[in-house]
C-alpha positions as CSV (number, residue, x, y, z in Angstrom):
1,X,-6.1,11.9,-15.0
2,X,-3.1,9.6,-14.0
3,X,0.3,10.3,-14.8
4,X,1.3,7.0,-15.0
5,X,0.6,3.6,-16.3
6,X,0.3,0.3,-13.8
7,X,3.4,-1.4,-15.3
8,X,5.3,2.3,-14.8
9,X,4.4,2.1,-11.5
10,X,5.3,-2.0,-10.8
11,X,8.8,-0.7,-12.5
12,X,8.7,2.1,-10.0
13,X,8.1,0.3,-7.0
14,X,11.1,-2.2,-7.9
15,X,13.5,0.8,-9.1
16,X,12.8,3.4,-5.8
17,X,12.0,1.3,-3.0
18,X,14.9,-1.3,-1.6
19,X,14.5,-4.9,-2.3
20,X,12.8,-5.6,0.9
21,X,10.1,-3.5,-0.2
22,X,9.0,-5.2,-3.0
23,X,7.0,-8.3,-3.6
24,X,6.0,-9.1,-6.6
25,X,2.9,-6.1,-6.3
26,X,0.6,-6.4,-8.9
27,X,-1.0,-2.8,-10.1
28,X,-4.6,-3.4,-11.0
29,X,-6.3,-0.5,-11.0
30,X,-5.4,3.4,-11.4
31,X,-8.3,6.4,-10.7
32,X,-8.9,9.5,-10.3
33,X,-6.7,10.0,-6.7
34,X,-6.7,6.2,-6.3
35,X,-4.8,2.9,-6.7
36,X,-6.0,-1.0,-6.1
37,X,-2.5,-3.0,-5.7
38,X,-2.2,-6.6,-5.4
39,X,0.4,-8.3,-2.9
40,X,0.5,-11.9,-3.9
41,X,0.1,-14.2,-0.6
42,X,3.8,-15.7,0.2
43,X,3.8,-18.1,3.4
44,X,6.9,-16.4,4.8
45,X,4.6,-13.1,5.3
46,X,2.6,-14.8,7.9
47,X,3.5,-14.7,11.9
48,X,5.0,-17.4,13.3
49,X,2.7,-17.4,16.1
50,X,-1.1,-18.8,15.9
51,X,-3.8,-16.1,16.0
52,X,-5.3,-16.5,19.7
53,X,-8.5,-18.4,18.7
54,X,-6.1,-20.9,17.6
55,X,-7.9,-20.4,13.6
56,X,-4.2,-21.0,11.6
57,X,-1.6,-18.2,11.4
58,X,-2.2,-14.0,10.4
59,X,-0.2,-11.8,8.0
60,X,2.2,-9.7,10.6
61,X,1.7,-6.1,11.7
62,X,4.6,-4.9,10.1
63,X,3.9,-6.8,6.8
64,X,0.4,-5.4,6.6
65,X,2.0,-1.8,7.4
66,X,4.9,-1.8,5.0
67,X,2.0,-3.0,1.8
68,X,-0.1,0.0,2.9
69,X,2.8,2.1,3.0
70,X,3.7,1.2,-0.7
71,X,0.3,1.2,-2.0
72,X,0.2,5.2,-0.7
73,X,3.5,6.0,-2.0
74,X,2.4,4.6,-5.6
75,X,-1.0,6.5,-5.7
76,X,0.9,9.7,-5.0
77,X,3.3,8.5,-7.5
78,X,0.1,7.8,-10.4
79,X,-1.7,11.0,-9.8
80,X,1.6,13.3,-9.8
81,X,4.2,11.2,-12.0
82,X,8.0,10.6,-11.2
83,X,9.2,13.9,-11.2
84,X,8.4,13.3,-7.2
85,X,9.2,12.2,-4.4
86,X,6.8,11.1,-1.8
87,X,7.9,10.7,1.7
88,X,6.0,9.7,4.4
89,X,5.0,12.0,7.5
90,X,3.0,9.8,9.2
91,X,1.0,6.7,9.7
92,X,-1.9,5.4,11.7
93,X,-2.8,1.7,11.4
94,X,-6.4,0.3,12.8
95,X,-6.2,-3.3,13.1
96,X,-10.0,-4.3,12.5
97,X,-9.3,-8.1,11.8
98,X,-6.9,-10.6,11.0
99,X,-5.4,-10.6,7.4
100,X,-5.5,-14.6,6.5
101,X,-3.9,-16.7,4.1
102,X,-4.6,-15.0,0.9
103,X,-3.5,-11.9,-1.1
104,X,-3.6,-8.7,0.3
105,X,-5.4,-6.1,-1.3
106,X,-4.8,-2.4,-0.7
107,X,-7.2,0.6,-2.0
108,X,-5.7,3.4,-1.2
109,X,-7.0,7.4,-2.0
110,X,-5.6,10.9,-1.7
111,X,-8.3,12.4,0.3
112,X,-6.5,16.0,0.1
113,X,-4.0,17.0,-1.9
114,X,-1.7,20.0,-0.9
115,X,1.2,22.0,-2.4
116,X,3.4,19.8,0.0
117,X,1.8,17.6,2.2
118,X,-1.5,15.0,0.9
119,X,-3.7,13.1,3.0
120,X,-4.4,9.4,2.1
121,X,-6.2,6.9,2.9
122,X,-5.8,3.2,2.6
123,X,-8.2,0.1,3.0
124,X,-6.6,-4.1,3.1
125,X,-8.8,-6.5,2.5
126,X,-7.7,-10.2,2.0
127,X,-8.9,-11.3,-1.2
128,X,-12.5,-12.8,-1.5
129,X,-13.2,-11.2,2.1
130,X,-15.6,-8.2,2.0
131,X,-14.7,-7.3,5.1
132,X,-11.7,-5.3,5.6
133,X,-8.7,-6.2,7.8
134,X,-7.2,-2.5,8.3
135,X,-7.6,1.1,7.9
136,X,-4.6,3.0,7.1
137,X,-4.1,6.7,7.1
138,X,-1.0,8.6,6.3
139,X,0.3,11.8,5.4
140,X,3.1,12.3,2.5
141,X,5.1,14.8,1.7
142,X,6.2,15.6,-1.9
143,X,10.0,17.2,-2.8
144,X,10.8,17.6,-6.4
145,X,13.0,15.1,-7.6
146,X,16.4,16.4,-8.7
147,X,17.3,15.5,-12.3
């Protein structure tokens, strides 16, 4: 069962992370261990350079890191509420294919949970493409949050 609600976790997004965090995320669907999150497309997320079969311009790396980043830190944040605080450990990014002109979508899944440490998972997909554009793993690890 989740602990909380999308729009608790849209409010959380904008109230924890800093303002260059947040874009306009839409929560669209909460799981079991899971999260589906909606970045709405914004032209100033692409590259400014050309993808190299000259096709029209890609989301950048670092844009397509920092959405799967957020959509782990809210699926630790659904399943184990905001008494939390999730913190990154690690990340490994696969780049499997460009991310184009669309909105990004990011699945992302506690594979393992631990006392301290959980081990997720995310997939990106540009919407309407079946095919996904990265694989994401990361590891988070959860302190208490001091009241």
């Amino acid at each position: 069962m989740t602990k909380l609600s999308a729009r608790e976790i849209e409010a959380a997004i904008i109230s924890n992370l800093p303002p260059i965090d947040h874009h306009d995320e839409i929560v669209e669907e909460i799981g079991k261990d899971f999260i589906r999150i909606r970045l709405p497309f914004k032209q100033d997320f692409l590259g400014r350079e050309p993808w190299q079969d000259a096709s029209g311009k890609v989301f950048s790396g670092p844009m397509v890191m920092g959405f799967a980043d957020t959509a782990m830190y809210c699926c630790v944040l659904s399943v184990m509420g905001l008494s939390v605080i999730p913190v990154m450990v690690n990340l490994n990014v696969t780049f499997l294919r460009p991310m184009r002109d669309a909105d990004m979508i990011a699945t992302a899944q506690i594979k393992r949970r631990g006392k301290r440490l959980n081990y997720l998972e995310c997939w990106l997909h540009s919407d309407g493409d079946a095919e996904p554009c990265a694989h994401v793993t990361s590891t988070y690890r959860v302190a208490k949050r001091q009241s």
